[in-house]
PDB file with one MODEL, atoms N, CA, C and O in Angstrom:
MODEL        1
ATOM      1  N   UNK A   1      11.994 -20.571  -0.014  1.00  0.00           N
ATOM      2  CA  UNK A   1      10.724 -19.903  -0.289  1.00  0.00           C
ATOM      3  C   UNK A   1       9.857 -20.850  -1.116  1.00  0.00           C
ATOM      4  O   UNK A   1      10.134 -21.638  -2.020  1.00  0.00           O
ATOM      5  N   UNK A   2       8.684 -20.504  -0.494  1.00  0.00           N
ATOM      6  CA  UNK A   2       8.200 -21.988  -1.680  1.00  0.00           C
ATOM      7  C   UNK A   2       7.208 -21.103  -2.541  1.00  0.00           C
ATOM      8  O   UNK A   2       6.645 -20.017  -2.401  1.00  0.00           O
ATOM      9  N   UNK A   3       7.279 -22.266  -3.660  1.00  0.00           N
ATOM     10  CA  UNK A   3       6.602 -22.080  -5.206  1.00  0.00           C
ATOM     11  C   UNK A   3       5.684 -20.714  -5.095  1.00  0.00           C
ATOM     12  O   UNK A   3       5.964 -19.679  -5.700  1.00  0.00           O
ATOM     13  N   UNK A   4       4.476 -20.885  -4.177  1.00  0.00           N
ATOM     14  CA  UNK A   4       3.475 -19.860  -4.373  1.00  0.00           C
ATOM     15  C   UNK A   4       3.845 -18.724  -3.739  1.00  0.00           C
ATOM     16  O   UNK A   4       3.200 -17.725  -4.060  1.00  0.00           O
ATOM     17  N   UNK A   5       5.050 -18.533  -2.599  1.00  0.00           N
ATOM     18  CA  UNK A   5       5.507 -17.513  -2.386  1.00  0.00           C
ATOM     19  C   UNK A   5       6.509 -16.814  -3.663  1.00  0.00           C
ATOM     20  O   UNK A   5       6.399 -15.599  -3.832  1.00  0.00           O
ATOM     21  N   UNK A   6       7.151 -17.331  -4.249  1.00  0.00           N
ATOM     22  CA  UNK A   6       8.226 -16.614  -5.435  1.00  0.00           C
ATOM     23  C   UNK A   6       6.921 -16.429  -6.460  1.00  0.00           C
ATOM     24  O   UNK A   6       7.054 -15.272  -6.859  1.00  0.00           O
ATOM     25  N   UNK A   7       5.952 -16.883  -6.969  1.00  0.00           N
ATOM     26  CA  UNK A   7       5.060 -16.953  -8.061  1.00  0.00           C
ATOM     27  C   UNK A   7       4.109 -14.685  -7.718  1.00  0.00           C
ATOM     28  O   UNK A   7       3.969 -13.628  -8.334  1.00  0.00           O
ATOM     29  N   UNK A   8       3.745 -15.420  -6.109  1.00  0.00           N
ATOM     30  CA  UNK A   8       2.735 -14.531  -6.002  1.00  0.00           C
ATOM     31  C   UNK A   8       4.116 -12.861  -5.811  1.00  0.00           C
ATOM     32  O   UNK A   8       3.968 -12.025  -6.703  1.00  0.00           O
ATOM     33  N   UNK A   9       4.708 -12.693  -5.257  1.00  0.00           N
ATOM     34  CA  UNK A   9       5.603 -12.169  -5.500  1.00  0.00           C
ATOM     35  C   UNK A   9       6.585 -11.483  -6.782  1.00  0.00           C
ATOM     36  O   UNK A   9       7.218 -10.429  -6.724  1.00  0.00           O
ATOM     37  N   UNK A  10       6.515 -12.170  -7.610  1.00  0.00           N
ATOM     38  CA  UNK A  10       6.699 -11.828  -9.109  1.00  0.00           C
ATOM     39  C   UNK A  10       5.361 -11.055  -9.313  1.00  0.00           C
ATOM     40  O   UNK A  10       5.514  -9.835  -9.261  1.00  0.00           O
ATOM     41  N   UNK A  11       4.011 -11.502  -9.545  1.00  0.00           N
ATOM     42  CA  UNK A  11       3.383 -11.249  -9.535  1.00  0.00           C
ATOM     43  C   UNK A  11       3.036  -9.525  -8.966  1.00  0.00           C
ATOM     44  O   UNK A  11       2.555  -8.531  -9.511  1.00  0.00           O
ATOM     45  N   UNK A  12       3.406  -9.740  -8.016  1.00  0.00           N
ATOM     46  CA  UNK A  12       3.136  -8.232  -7.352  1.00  0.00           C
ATOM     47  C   UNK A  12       4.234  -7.096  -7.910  1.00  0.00           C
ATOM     48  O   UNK A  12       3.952  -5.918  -8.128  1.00  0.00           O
ATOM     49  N   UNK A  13       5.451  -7.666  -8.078  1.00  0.00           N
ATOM     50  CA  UNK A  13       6.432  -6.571  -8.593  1.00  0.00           C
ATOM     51  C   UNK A  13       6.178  -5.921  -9.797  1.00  0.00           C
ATOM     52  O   UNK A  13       6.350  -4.732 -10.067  1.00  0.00           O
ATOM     53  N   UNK A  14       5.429  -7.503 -11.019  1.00  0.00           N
ATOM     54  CA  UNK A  14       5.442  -6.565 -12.232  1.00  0.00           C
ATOM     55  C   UNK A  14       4.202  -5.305 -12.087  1.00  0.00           C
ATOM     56  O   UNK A  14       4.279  -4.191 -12.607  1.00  0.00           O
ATOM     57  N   UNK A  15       3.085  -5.812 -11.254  1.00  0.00           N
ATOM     58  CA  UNK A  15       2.092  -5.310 -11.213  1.00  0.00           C
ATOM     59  C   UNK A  15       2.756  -3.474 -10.487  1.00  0.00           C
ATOM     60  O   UNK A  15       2.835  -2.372 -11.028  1.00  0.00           O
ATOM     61  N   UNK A  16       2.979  -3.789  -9.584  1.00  0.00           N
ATOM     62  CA  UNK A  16       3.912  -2.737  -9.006  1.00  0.00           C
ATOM     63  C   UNK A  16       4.645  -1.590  -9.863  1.00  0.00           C
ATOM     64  O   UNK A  16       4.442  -0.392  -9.666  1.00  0.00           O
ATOM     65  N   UNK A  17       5.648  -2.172 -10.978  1.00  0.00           N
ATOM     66  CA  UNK A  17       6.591  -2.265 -12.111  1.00  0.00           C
ATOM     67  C   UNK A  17       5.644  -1.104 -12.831  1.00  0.00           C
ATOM     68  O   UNK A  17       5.750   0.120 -12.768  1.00  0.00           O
ATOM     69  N   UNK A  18       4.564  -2.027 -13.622  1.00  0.00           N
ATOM     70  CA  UNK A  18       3.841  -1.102 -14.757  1.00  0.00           C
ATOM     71  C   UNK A  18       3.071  -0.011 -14.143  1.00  0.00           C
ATOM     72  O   UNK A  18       3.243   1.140 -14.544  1.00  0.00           O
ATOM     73  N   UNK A  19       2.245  -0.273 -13.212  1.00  0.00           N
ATOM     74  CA  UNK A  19       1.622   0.966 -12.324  1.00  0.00           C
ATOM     75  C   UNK A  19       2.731   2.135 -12.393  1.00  0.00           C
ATOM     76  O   UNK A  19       2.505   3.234 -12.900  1.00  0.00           O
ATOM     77  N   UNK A  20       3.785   1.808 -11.898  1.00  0.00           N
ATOM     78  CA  UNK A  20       4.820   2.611 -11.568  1.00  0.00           C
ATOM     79  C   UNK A  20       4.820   3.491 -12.534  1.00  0.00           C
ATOM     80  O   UNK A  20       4.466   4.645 -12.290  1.00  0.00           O
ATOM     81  N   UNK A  21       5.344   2.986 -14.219  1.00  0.00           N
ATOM     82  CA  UNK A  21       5.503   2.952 -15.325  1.00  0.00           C
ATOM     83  C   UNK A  21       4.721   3.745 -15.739  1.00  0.00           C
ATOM     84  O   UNK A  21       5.291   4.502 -16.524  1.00  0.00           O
ATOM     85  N   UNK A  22       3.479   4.020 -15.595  1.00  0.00           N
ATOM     86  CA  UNK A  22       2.395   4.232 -16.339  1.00  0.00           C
ATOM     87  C   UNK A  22       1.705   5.671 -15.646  1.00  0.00           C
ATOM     88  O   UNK A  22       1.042   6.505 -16.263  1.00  0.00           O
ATOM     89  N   UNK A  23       1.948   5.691 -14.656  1.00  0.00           N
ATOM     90  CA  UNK A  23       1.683   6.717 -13.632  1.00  0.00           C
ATOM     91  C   UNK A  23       2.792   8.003 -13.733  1.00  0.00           C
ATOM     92  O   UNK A  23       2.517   9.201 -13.669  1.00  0.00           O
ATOM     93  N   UNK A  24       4.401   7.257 -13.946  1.00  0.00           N
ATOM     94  CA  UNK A  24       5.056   8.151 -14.637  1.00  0.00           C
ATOM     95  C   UNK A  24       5.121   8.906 -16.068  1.00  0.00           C
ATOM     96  O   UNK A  24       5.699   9.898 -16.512  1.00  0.00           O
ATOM     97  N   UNK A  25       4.206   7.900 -16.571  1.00  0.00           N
ATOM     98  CA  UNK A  25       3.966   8.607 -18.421  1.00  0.00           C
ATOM     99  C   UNK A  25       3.445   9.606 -18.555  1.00  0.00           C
ATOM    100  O   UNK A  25       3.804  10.520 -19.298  1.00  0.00           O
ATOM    101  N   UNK A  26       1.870   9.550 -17.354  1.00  0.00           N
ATOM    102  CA  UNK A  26       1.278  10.541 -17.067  1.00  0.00           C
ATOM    103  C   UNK A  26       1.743  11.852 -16.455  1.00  0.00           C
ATOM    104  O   UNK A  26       1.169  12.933 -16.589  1.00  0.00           O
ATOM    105  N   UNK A  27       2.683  11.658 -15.874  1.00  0.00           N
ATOM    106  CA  UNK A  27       3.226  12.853 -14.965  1.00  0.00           C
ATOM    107  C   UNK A  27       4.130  13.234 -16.378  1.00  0.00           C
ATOM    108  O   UNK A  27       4.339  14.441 -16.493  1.00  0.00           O
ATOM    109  N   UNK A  28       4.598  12.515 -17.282  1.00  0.00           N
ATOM    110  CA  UNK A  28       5.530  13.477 -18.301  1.00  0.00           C
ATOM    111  C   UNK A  28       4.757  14.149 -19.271  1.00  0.00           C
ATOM    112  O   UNK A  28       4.930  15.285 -19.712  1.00  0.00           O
ATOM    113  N   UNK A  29       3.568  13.024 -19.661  1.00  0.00           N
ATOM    114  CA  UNK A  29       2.313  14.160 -20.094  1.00  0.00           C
ATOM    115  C   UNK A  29       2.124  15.586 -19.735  1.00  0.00           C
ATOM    116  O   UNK A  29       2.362  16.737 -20.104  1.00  0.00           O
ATOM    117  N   UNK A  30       1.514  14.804 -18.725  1.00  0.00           N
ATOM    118  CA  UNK A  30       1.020  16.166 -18.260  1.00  0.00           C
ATOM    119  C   UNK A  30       1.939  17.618 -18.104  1.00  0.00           C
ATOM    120  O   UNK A  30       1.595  18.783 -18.305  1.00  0.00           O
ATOM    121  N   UNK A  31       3.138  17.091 -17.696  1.00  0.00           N
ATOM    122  CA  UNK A  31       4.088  18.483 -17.823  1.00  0.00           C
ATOM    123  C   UNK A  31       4.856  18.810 -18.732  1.00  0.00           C
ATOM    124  O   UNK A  31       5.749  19.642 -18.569  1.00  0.00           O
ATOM    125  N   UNK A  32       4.656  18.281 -19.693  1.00  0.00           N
ATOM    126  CA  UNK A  32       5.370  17.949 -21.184  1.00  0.00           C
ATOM    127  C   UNK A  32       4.815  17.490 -22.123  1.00  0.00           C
ATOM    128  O   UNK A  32       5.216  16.602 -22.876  1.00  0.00           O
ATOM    129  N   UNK A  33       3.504  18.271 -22.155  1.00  0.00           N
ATOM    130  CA  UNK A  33       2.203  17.820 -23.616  1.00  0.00           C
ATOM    131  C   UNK A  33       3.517  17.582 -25.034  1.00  0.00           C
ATOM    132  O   UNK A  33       3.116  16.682 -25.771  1.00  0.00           O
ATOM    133  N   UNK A  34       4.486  17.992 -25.376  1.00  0.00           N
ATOM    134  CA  UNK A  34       5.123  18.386 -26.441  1.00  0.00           C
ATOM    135  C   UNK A  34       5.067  16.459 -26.593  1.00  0.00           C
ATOM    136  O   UNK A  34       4.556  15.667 -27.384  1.00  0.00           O
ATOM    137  N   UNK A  35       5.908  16.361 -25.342  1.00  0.00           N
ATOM    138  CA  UNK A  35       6.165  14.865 -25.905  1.00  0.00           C
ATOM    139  C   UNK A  35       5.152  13.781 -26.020  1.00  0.00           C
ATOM    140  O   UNK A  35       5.382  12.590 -25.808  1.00  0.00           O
ATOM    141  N   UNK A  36       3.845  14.371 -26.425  1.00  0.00           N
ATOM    142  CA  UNK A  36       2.711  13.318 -26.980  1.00  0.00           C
ATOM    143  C   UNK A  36       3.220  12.673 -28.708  1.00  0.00           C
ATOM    144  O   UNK A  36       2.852  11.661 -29.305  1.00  0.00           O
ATOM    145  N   UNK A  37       3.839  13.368 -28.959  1.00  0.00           N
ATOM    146  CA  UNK A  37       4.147  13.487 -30.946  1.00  0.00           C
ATOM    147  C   UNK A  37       2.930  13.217 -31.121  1.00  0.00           C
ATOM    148  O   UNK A  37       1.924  13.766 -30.672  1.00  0.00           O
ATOM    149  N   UNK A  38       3.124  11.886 -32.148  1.00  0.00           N
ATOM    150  CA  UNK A  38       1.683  11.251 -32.846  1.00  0.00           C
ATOM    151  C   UNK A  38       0.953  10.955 -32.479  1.00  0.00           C
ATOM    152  O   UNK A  38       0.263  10.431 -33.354  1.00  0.00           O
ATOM    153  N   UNK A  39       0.271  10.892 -31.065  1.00  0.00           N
ATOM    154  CA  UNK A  39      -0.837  10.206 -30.195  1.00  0.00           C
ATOM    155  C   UNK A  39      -1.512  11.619 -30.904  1.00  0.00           C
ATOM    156  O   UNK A  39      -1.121  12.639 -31.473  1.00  0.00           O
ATOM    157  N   UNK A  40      -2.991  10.872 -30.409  1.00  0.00           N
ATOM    158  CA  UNK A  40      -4.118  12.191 -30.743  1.00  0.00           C
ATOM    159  C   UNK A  40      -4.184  13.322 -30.098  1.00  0.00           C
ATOM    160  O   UNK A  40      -4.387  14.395 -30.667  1.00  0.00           O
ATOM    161  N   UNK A  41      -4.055  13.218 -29.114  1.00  0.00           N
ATOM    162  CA  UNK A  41      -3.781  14.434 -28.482  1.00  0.00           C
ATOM    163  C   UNK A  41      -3.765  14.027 -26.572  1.00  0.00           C
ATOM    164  O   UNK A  41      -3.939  13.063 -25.826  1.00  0.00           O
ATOM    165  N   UNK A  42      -3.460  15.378 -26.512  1.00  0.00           N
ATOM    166  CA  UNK A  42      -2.926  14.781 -24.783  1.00  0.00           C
ATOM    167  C   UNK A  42      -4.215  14.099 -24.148  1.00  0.00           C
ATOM    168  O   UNK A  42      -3.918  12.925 -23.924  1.00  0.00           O
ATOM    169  N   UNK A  43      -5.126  14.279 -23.883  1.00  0.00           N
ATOM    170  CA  UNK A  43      -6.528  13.902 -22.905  1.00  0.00           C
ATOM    171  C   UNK A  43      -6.498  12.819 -23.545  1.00  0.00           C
ATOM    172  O   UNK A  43      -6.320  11.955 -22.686  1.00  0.00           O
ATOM    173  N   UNK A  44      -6.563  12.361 -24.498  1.00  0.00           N
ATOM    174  CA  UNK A  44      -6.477  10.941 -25.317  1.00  0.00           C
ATOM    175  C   UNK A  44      -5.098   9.634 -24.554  1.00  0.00           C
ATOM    176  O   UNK A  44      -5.061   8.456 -24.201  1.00  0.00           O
ATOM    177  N   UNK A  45      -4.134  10.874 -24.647  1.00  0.00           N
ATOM    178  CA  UNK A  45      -2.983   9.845 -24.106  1.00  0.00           C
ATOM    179  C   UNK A  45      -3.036   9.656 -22.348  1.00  0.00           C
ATOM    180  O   UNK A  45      -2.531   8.820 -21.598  1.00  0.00           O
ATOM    181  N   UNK A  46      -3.785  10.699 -22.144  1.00  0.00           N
ATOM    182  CA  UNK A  46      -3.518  10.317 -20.372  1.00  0.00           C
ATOM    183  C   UNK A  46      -4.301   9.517 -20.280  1.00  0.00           C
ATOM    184  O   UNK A  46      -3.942   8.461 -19.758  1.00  0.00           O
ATOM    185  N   UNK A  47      -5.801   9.661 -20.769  1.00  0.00           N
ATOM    186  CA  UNK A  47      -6.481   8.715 -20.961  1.00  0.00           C
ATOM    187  C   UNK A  47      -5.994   7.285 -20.939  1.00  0.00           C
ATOM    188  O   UNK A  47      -6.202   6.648 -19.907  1.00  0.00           O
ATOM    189  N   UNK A  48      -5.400   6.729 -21.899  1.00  0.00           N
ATOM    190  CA  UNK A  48      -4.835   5.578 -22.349  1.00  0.00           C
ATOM    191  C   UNK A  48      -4.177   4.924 -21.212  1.00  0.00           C
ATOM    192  O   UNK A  48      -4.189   3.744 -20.863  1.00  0.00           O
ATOM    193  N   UNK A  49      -3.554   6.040 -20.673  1.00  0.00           N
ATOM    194  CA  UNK A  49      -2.137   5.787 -19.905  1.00  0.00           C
ATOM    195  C   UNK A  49      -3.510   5.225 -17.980  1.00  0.00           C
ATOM    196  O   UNK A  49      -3.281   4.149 -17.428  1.00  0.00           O
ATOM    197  N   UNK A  50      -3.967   5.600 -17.757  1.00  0.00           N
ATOM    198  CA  UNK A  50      -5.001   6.035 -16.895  1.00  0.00           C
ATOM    199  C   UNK A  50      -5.508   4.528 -16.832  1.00  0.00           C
ATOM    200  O   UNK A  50      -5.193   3.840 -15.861  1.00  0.00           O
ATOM    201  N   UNK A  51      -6.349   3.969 -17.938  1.00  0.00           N
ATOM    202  CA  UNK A  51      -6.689   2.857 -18.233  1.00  0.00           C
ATOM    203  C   UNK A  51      -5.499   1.658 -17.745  1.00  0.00           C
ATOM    204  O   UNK A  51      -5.830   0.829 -16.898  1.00  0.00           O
ATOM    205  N   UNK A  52      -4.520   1.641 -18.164  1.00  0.00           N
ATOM    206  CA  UNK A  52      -3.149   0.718 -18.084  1.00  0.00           C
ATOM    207  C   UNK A  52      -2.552   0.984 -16.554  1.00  0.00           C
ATOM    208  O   UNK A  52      -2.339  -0.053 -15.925  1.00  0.00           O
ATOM    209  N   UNK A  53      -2.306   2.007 -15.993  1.00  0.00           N
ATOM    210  CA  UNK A  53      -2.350   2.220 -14.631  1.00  0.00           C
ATOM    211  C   UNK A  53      -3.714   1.392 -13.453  1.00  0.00           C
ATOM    212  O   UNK A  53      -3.509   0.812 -12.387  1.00  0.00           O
ATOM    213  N   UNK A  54      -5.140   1.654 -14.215  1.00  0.00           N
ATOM    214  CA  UNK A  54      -5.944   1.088 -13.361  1.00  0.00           C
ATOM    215  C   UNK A  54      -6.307  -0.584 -13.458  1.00  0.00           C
ATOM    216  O   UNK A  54      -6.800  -1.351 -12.631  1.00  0.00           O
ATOM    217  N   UNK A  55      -5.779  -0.803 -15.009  1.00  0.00           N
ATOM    218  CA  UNK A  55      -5.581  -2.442 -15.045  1.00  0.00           C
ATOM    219  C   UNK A  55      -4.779  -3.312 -14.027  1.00  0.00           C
ATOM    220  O   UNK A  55      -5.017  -4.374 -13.452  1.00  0.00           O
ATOM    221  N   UNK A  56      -3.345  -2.112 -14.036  1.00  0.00           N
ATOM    222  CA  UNK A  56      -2.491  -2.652 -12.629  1.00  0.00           C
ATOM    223  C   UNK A  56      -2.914  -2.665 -11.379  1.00  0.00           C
ATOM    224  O   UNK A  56      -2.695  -3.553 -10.555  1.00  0.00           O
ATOM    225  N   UNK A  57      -3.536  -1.661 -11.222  1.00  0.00           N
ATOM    226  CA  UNK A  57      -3.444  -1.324  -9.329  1.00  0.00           C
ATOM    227  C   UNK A  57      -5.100  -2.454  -9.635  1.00  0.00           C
ATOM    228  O   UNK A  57      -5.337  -3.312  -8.785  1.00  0.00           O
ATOM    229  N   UNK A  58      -5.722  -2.359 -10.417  1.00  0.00           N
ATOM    230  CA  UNK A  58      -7.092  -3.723  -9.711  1.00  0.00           C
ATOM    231  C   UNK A  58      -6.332  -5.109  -9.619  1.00  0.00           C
ATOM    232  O   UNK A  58      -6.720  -5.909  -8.768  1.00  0.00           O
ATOM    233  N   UNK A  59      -5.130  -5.485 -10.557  1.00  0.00           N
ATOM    234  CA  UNK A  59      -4.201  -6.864 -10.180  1.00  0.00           C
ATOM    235  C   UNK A  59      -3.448  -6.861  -9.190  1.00  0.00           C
ATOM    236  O   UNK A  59      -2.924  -7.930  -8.875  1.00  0.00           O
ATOM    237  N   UNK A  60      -3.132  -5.476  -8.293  1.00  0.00           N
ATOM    238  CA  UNK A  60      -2.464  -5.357  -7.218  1.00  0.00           C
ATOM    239  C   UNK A  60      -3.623  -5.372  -5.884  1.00  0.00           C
ATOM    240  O   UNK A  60      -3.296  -5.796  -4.776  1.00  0.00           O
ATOM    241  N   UNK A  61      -4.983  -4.852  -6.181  1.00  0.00           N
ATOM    242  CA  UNK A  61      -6.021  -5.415  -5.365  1.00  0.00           C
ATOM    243  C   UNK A  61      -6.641  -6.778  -5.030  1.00  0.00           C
ATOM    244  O   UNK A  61      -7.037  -7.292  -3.984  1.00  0.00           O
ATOM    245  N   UNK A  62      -6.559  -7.274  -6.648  1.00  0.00           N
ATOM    246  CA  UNK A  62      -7.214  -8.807  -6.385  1.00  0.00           C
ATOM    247  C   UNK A  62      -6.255  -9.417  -6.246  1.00  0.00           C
ATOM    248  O   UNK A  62      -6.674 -10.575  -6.271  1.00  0.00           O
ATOM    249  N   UNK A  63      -4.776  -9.474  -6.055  1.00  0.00           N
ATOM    250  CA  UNK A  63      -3.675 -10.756  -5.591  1.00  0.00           C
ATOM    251  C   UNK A  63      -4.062 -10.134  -3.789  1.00  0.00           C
ATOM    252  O   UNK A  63      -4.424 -10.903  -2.899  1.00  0.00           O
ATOM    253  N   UNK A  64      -3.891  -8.771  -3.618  1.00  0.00           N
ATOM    254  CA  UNK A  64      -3.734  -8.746  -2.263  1.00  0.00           C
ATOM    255  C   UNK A  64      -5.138  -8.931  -1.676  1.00  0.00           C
ATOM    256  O   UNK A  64      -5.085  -9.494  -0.582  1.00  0.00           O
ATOM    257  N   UNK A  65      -5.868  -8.749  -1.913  1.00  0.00           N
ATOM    258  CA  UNK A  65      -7.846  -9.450  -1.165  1.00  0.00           C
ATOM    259  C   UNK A  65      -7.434 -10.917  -1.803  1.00  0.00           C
ATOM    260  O   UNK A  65      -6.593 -11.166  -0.940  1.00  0.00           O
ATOM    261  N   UNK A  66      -7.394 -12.021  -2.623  1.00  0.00           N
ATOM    262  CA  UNK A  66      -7.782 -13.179  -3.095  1.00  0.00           C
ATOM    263  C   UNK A  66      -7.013 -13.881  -2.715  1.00  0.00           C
ATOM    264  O   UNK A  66      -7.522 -14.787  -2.056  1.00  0.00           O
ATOM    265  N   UNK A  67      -5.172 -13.974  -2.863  1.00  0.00           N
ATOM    266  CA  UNK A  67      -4.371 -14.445  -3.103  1.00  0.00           C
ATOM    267  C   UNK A  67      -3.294 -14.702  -2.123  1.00  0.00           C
ATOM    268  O   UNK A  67      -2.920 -15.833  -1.811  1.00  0.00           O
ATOM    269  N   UNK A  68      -2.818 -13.610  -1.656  1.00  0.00           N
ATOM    270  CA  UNK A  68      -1.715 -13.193  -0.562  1.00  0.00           C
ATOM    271  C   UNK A  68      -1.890 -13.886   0.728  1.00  0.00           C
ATOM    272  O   UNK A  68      -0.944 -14.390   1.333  1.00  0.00           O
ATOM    273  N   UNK A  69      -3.495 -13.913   1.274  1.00  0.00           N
ATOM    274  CA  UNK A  69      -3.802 -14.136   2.648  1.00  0.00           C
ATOM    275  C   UNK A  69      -4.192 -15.619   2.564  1.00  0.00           C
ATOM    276  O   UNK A  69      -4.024 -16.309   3.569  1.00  0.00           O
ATOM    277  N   UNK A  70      -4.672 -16.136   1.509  1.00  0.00           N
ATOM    278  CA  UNK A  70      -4.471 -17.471   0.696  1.00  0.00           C
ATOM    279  C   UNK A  70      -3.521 -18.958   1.657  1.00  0.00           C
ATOM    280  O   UNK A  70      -3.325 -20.033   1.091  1.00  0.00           O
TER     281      UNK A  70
ENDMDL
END
């Protein structure tokens, strides 16, 4: 496999990885406000969580439009 195939590939898993991650925080939110503890409050934390989910999936857009077909 060469270099820019294992690189861009890593690339996509973590991106993959945290989306994943982050999309599940929200789903425990949301059905389990209890387990916010110290965050400000729930709309605050999905919020947060929402932001970090859409950081991923736009690095999972611009490798696959910029990079992939490359």
């Amino acid at each position: 496999m060469l270099m820019r195939e294992t690189i861009l590939k890593a690339l996509l898993a973590h991106a993959r990885g945290d989306l994943q991650k982050h999309l599940a925080n929200i789903e425990v939110i949301m059905n389990n406000p209890v387990g916010v503890g110290d965050h400000p409050g729930v709309v605050e934390s999905i919020e947060a969580e929402l932001h970090m989910a859409a950081k991923y999936e736009e690095q999972l857009n611009l490798i696959n439009k910029y990079l992939k077909g490359s």
